[in-house]
C-alpha positions, 0 to 999 in steps of 0.5 A: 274471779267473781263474775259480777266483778268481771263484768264491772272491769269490762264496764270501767275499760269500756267506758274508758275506752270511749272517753278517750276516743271522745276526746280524740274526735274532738279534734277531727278535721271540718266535717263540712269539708266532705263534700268536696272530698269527690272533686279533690282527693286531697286530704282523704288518706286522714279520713281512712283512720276515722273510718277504720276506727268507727268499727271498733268505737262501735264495737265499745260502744256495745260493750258499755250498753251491754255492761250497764244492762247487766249492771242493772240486772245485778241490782235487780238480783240483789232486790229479789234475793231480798224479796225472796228472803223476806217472803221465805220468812212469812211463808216458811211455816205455812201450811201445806208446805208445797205452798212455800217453795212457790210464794218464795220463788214467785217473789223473787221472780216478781221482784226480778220482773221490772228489770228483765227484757221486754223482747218478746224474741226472746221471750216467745223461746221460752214456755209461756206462763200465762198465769204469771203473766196475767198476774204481773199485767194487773198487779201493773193496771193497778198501780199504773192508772195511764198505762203506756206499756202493751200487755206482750211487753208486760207478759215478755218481762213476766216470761224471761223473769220466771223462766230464767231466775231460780231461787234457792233458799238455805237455812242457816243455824245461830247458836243462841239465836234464831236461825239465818234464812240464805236467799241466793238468786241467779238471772240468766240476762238475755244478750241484746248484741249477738258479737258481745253475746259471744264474748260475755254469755253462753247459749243454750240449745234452742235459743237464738240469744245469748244470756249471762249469769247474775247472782246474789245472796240475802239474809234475813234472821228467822222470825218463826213459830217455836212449835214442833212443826214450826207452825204458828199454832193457828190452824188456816189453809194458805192460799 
């Protein structure tokens, strides 16, 4: 079964789950009546269910959060495998070619950003990035003339988003067409709760959270030069 729809099901059920409950608190005994419950003890034996059943409303209540996260990172994914799609389509008849490989996954990555976890627990477990982390907090100044967010939240977001998305790019033939270009990506989503991480995700060794798996794929037609080295036939240095 597909991952993504998994967590979808588990999302639906969550969200059920606290429906009903809601409903069933609303009509829960007068509150106002605890106090008096160290005087008389008479009635208490109901609260006993409210107080068994907190836990697990909690423990739901997690699992909707942790499900509508990843839910948003799945839109996220499905936004950088187009971006990393559409930069494949640019950069695919650059020169050198070493180049390419790079501008694709940073698109990708950079797209994936605005959507991965700004806990800098989690991101001082990974290795720095300096160089992506200064490049997203400007790109950041720019366009926000009142910046609100710090830079180590910025920086945290470009670190988790470039260490835990890869990108992969497939050329897909088209008889009498131009070629297809696949742009899978994958996100490793960092686990807020460490009880839901159990359930849902997998650790890595040397890492505290626990991550789950986010993928998916784009296509875009090839639009690129028809020369035997597939260039464009202009002589530039990509840079």
């Amino acid at each position: 079964m597909d991952s993504d729809f998994v967590v979808l099901v588990v999302w639906i059920g969550a969200a059920a789950v606290l429906t009903l409950a809601c409903v069933a608190f609303q009509g829960c005994p007068n509150w106002s009546r605890l106090r008096d419950l160290p005087h008389d003890e008479a009635g208490s034996s109901h609260a006993l269910g409210y107080a068994l059943g907190f836990p697990i409303f909690g423990m739901f209540l997690l699992l909707f959060v942790e499900t509508t996260l990843l839910l948003i990172g799945k839109v996220g994914t499905m936004y950088a495998a187009h971006a990393a799609a559409r930069s494949a389509v640019v950069w695919s008849s650059a020169h050198p070619e070493s180049i390419r490989e790079e501008k694709i996954r940073d698109a990708a990555c950079y797209a994936m950003a605005p959507f991965a976890n700004g806990n800098s627990l989690y991101a001082n477990q990974l290795p720095p990035r300096p160089d992506k982390e200064a490049d997203l907090y400007e790109a950041y100044s720019l366009y926000a003339a009142n910046s609100i967010l710090s830079r180590g939240y910025i920086a945290a977001k470009a670190r988790i988003a470039h260490e835990l998305t890869t990108c992969q790019i497939t050329l897909l033939p088209s008889p009498g067409r131009s070629a297809v270009i696949l742009a899978n990506v994958r996100f490793e989503a960092p686990l807020y709760s460490r009880i839901i991480g159990v359930v849902l995700g997998r650790r890595e060794s040397g890492r505290s959270f626990y991550t789950r798996r986010i993928t998916s794929s784009a296509t875009m037609p090839e639009d690129r030069g028809r020369s035997a080295d597939g260039g464009v036939g202009i002589d530039y240095h990509s840079n």
